[in-house]
N, C-alpha and C positions, 0 to 999 in steps of 0.2 A: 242202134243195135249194139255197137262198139260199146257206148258208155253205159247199158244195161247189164253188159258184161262183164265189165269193171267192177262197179254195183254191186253183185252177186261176187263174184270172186273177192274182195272187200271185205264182206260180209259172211265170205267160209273162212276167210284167214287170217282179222283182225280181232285182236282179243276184244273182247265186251268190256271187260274190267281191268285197270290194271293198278299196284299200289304205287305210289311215289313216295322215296324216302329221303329224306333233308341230309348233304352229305356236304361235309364240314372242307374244304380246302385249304391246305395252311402254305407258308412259302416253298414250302420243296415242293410242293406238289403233292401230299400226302392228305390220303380222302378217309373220311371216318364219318361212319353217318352216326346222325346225333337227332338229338327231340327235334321235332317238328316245329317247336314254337320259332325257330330260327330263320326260316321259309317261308317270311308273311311279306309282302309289298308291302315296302316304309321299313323296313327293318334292317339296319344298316350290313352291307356285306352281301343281303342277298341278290344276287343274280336271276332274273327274271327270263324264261326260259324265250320269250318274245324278244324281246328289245335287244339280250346279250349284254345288258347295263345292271349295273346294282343299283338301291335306291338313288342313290346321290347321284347317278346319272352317268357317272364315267364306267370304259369297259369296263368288266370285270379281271381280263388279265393286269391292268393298269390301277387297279382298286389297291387299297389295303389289307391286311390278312387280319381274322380268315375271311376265308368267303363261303357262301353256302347257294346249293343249288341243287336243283330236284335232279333225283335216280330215279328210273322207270323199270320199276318190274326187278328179278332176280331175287336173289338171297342177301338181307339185310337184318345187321343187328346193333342195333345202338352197341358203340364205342366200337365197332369192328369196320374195316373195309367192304365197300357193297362188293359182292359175287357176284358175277351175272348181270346187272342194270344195266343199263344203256342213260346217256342222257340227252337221246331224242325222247322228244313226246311222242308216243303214239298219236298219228289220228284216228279217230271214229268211236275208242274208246274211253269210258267214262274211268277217272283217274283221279283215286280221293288215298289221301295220305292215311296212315294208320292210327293218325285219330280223330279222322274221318269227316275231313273236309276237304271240299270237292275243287280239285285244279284246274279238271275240264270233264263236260258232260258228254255222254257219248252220241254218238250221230254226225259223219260227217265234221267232222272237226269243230266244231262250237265248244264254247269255251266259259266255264266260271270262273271270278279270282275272288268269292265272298266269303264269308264264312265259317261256318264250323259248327261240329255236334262238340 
């Protein structure tokens, strides 16, 4: 009964959709979201929202600059600082960058890394 309740309340209060936008981290600590093509696995610098590694496998605060890493949801505009994002991942919701390849599919936290329109 507990985890049917969970469940439903899940399901009133988690968004269905949400965008993620590739945001550029340089050494100060200064965030700029930038094209999406920067945000692929295998692509040096990105930080993978799983692991907390870039491709090359070392942390990403111990990486080299810049580094890049998915923003979920808010107010985003190439060359400007994200408003609003967060960079947890939503679960349950399906989560495609704005151009429109899919990070993770919705339901229960399952998860795409392929892709792309």
């Amino acid at each position: 009964m507990v985890g049917g309740g969970y469940l439903a309340y899940r399901a009133l209060t988690a968004p269905d959709s949400v965008t993620a936008s590739c945001v550029q981290v340089n050494e100060k600590g200064q965030e700029v979201v930038v094209e999406d093509k920067f945000c692929k696995p295998g692509q040096a610098g990105f930080a993978d929202d799983d692991t907390g590694r870039n491709s090359a496998g070392a942390i990403i605060l111990l990486g080299g600059w810049p580094q890049y890493r998915y923003y979920y949801g808010g107010s985003t505009t190439i060359g400007k600082p994200p408003t609003g994002a967060v960079t947890v991942r939503p679960k349950g919701a399906e989560i495609k960058t704005k151009s429109g390849t899919t990070v993770q599919r919705g339901g229960l936290g399952s998860k795409s890394t392929g892709g792309g329109s």
